[in-house]
TORKOL-4160 file (C-alpha; in steps of 0.2 Angstrom, whole numbers, padded with zeros to 4 digits, m for minus):
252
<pt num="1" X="0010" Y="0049" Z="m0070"/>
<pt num="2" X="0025" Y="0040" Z="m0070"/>
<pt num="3" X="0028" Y="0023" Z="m0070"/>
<pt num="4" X="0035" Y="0017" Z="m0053"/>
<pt num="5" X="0043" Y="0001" Z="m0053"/>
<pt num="6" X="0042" Y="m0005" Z="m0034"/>
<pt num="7" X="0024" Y="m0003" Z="m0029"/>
<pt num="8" X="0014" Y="m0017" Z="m0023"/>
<pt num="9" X="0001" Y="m0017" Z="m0037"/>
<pt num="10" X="0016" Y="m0017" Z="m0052"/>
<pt num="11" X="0023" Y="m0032" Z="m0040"/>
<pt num="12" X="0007" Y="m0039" Z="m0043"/>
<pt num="13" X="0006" Y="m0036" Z="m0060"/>
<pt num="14" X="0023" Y="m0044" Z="m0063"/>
<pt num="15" X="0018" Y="m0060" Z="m0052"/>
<pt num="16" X="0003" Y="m0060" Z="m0066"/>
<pt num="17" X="0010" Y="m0061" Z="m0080"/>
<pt num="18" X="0022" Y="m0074" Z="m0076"/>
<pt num="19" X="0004" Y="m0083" Z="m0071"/>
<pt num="20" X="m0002" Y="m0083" Z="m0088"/>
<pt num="21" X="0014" Y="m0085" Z="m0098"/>
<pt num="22" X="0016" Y="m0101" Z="m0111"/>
<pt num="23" X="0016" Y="m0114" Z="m0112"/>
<pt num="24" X="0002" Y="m0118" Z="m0097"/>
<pt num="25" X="m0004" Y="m0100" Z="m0092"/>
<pt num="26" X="m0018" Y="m0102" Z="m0078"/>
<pt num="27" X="m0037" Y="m0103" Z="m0086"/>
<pt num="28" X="m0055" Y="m0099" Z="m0079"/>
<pt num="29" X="m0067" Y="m0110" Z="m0084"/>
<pt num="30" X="m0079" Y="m0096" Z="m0090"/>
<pt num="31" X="m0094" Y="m0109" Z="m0094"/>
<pt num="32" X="m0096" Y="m0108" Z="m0078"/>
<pt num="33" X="m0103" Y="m0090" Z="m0077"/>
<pt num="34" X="m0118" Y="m0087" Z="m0091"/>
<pt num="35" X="m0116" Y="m0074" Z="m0102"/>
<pt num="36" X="m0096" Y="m0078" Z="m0106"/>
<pt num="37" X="m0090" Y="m0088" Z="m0120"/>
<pt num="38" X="m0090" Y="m0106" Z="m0118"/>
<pt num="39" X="m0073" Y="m0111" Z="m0115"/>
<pt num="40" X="m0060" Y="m0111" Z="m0105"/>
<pt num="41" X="m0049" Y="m0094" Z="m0105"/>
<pt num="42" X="m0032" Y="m0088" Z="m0101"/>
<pt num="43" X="m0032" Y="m0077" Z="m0084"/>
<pt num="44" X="m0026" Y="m0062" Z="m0095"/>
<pt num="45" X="m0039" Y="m0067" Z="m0110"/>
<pt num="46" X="m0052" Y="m0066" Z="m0097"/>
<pt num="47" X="m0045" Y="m0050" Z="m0092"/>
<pt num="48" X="m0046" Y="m0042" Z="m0110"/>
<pt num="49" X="m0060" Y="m0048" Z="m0113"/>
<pt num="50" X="m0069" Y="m0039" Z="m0100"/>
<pt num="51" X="m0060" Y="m0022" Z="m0100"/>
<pt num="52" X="m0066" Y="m0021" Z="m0121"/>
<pt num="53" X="m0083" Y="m0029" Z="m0117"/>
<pt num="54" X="m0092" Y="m0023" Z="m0098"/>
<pt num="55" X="m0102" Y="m0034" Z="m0092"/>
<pt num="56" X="m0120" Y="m0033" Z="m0085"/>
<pt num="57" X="m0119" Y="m0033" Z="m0066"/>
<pt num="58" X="m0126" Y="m0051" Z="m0064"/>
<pt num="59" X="m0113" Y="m0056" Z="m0076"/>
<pt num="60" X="m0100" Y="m0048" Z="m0065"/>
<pt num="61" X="m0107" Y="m0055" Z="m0049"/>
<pt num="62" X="m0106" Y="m0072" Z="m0057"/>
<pt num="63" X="m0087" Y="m0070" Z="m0062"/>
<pt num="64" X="m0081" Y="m0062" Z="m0045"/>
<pt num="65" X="m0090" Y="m0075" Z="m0034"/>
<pt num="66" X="m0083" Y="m0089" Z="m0045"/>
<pt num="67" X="m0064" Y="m0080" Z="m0044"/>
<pt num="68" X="m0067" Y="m0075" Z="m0025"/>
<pt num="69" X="m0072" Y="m0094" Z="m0021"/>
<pt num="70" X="m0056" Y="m0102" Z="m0032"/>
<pt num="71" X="m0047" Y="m0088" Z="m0022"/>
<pt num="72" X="m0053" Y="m0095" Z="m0009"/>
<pt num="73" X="m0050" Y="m0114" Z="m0010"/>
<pt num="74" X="m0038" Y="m0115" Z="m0024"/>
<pt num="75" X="m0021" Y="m0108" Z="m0015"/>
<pt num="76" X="m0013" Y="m0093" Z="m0020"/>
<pt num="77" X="m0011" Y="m0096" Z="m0038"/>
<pt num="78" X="m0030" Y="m0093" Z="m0039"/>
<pt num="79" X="m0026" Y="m0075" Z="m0028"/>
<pt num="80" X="m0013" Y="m0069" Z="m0038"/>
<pt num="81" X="m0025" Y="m0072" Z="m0053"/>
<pt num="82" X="m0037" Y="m0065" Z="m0046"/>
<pt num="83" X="m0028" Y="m0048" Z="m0042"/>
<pt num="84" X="m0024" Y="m0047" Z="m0060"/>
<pt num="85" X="m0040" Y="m0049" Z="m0065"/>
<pt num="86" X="m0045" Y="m0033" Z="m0056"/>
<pt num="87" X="m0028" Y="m0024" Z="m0059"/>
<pt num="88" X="m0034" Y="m0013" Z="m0069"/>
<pt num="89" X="m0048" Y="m0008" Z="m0060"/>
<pt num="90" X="m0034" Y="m0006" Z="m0045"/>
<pt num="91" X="m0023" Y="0004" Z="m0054"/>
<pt num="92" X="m0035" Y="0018" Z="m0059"/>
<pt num="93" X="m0043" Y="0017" Z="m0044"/>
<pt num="94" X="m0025" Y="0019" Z="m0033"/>
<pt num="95" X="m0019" Y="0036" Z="m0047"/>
<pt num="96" X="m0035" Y="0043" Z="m0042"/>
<pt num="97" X="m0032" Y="0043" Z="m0026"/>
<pt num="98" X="m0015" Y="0047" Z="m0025"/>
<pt num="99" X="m0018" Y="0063" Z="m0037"/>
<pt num="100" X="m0011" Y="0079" Z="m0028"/>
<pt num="101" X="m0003" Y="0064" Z="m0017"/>
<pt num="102" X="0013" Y="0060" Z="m0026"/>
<pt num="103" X="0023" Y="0057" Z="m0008"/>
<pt num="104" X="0008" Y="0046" Z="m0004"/>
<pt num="105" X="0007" Y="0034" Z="m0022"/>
<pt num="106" X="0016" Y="0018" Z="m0015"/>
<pt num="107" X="0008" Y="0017" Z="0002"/>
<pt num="108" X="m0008" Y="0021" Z="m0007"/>
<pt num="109" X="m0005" Y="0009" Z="m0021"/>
<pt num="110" X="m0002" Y="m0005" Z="m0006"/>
<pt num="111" X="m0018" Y="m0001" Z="0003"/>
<pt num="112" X="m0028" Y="m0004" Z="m0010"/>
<pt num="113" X="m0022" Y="m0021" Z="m0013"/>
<pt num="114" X="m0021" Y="m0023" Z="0003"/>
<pt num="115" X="m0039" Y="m0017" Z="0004"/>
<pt num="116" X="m0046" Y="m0029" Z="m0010"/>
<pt num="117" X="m0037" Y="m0044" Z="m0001"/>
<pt num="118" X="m0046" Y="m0045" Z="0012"/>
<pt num="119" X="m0062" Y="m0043" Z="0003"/>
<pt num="120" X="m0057" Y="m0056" Z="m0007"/>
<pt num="121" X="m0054" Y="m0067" Z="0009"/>
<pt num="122" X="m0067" Y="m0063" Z="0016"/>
<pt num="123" X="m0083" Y="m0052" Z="0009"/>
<pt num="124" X="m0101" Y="m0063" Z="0008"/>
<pt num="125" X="m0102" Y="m0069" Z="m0008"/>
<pt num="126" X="m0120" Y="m0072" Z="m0011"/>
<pt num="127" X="m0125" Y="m0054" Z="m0010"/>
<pt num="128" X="m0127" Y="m0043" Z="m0026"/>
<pt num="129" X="m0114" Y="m0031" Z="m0033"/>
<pt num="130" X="m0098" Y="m0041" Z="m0026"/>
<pt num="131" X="m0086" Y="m0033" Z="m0039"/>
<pt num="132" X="m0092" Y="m0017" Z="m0030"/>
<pt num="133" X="m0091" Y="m0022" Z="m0015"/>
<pt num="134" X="m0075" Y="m0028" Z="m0018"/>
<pt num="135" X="m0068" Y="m0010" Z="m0025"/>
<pt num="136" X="m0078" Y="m0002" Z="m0010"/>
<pt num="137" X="m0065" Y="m0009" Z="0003"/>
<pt num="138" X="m0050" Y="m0007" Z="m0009"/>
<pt num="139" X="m0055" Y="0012" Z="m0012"/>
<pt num="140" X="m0059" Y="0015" Z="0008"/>
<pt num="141" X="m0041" Y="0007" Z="0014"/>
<pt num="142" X="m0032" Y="0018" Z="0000"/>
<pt num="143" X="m0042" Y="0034" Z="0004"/>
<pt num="144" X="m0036" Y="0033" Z="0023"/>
<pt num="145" X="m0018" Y="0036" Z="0017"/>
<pt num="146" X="m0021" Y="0053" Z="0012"/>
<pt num="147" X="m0034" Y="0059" Z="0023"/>
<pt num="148" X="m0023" Y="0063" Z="0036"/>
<pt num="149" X="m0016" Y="0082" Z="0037"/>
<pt num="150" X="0001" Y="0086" Z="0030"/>
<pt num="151" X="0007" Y="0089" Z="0048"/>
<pt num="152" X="0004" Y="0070" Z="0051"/>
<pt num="153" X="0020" Y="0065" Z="0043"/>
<pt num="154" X="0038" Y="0075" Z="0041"/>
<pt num="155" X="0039" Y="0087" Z="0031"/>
<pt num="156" X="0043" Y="0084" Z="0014"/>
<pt num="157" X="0056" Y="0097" Z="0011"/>
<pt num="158" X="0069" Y="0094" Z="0022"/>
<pt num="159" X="0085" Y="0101" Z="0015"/>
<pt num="160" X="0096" Y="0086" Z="0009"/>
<pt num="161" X="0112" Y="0098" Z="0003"/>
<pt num="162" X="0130" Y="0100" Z="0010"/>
<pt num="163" X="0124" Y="0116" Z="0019"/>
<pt num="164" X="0122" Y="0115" Z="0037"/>
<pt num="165" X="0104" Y="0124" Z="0042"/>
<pt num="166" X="0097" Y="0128" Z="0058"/>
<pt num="167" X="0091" Y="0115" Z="0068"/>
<pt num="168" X="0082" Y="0104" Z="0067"/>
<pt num="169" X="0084" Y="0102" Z="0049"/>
<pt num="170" X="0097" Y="0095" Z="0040"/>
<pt num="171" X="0098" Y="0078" Z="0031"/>
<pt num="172" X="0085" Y="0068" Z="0036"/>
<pt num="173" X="0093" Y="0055" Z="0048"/>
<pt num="174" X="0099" Y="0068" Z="0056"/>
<pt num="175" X="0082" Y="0074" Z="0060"/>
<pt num="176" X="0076" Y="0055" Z="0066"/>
<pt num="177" X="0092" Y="0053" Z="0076"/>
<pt num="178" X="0087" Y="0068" Z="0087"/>
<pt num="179" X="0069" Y="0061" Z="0088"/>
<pt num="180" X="0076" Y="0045" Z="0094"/>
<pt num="181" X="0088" Y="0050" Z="0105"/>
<pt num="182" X="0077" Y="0065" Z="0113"/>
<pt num="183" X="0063" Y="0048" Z="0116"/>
<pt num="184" X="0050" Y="0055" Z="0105"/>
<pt num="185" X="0054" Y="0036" Z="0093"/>
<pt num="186" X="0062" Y="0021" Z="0096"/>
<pt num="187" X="0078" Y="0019" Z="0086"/>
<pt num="188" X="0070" Y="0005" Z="0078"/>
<pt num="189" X="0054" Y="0016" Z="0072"/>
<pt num="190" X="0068" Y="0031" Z="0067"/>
<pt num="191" X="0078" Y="0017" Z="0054"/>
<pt num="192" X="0061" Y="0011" Z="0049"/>
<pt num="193" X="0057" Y="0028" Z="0043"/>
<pt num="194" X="0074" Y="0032" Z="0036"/>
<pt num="195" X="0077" Y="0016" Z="0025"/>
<pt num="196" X="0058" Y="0016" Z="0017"/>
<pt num="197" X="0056" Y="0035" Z="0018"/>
<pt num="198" X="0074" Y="0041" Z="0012"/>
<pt num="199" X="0081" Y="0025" Z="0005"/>
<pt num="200" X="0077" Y="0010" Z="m0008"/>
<pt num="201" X="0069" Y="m0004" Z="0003"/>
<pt num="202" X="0049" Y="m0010" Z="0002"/>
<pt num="203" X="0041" Y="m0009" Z="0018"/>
<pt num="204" X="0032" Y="m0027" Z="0012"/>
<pt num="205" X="0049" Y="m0033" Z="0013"/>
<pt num="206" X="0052" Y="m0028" Z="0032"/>
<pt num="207" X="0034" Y="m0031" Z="0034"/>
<pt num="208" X="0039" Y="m0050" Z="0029"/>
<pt num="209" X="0057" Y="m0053" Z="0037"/>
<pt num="210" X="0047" Y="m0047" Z="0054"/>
<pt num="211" X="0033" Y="m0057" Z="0054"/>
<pt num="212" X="0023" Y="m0044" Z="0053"/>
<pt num="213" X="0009" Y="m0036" Z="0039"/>
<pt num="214" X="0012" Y="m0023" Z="0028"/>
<pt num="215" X="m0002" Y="m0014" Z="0034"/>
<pt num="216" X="0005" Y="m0017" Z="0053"/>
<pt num="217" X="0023" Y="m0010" Z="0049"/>
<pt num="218" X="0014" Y="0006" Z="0039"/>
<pt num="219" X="0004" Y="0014" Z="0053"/>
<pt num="220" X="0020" Y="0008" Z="0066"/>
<pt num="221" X="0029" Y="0021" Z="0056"/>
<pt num="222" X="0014" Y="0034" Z="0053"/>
<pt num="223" X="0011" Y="0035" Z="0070"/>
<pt num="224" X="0033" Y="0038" Z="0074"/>
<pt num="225" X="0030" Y="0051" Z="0062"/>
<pt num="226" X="0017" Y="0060" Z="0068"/>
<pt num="227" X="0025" Y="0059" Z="0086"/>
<pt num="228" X="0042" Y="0069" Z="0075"/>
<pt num="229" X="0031" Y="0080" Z="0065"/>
<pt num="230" X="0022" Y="0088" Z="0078"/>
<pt num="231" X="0039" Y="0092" Z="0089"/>
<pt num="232" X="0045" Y="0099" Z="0072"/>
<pt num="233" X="0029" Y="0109" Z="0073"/>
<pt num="234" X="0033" Y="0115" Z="0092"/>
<pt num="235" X="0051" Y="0117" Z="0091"/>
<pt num="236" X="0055" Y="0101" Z="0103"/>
<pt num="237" X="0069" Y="0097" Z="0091"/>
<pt num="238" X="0078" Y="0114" Z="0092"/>
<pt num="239" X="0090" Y="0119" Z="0104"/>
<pt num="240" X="0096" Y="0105" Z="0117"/>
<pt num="241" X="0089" Y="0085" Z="0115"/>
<pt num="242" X="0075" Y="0084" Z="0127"/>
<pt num="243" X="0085" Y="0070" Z="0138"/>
<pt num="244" X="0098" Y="0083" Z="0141"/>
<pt num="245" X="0088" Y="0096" Z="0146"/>
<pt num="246" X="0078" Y="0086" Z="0158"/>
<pt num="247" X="0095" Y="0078" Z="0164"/>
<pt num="248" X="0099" Y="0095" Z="0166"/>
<pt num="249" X="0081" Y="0100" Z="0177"/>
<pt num="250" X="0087" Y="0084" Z="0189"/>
<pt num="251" X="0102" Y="0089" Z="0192"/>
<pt num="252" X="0097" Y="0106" Z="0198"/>
């Protein structure tokens, strides 16, 4: 799979590493958890050492309710570390999802972080098998990208060439232009689509500069796209805008 350079989880993973870097990379006491050696360990040591060398599950537990709780209480360094701690876990978890989903990877990859978060923030941790209980939520939030039908979204091949189709295709904004101006979107949920769809920007960074969650802003534009896939599907966007004609029916 190719390495994309702008998901969430490779954001995380670059937030990371400069979280462990010399000369004072952030450490997890690990003699607080039995069964890990008796020192204090670099995040990403601690990381190694547990991807070479699984660990029983009490083990485990005793690591990721010690992680959660410095999460927790310890600011975001400690969330940050965390998330790299399981990156790995993540990023396996978030290709196998996205498999046969390659128009899906990013928003997938950013569910499942998203997914794990509030786990993080907010799953018991006395209970057994938190580490799974952790991936749970982080694979349920990254299934629900891809479970809807392909009609759910626009279609993915929309001609982008200097011929001139029949409508409704054509270049893309095109197609979100007519959607806006017939009603079926706002103009607000049509650029959404365009710029993070069609163009270079992160929908976390819209998410940010409007006060809103990633989370928020993705099924604001899932649902604007169902709303344009569907009148592709019926024809809505062919022939006249739908304001026109109705213009039209009044004035008769």
């Amino acid at each position: 799979m190719p390495t994309r350079l702008h998901s969430a989880l490779t954001a995380a993973a670059t937030a990371f590493e400069f979280l462990v870097c010399e000369p004072a990379p952030l450490a997890f006491d690990a003699r607080l958890v039995a069964g890990l050696p008796d020192r204090v360990m670099p995040l990403d040591e601690l990381r190694q050492l547990i991807v070479a060398q699984p660990h029983g599950s009490d083990i485990t537990d005793a690591l990721w309710r010690q992680l959660a709780g410095h999460a927790r209480e310890w600011g975001p360094a400690w969330v940050v570390g965390a998330v790299g701690v399981a990156l790995p876990g993540l990023t396996r978890m978030a290709a196998k999802i996205s498999r046969g989903h390659a128009r899906h990877a990013d928003d997938v990859d950013s569910e499942v972080l998203a997914g794990f978060l509030q786990a993080l923030r907010e799953a018991p941790l006395e209970p057994p098998r938190l580490w799974l209980r952790l991936c749970w939520a982080a694979w349920r939030a990254g299934v629900a990208v891809v479970t809807s039908t392909d009609v759910d979204e626009l279609p993915s091949d929309i001609p982008t060439g200097s011929r001139s189709p029949s409508l409704p295709y054509g270049h893309p904004d095109l197609l979100l232009g007519r959607a806006a101006a017939a009603g079926l979107i706002s103009a607000e949920a049509a650029e959404l689509i365009s710029c993070t769809r069609f163009g270079d920007a992160l929908i976390e960074q819209l998410a940010a500069g409007q006060g809103v969650s990633a989370s928020a802003l993705r099924m604001r534009r899932r649902r604007a796209e169902r709303l344009v896939a569907a009148a592709v599907h019926r024809g809505d966007l062919s022939g006249p805008m739908v304001g026109a004609r109705r213009g039209r029916d009044e004035a008769a």
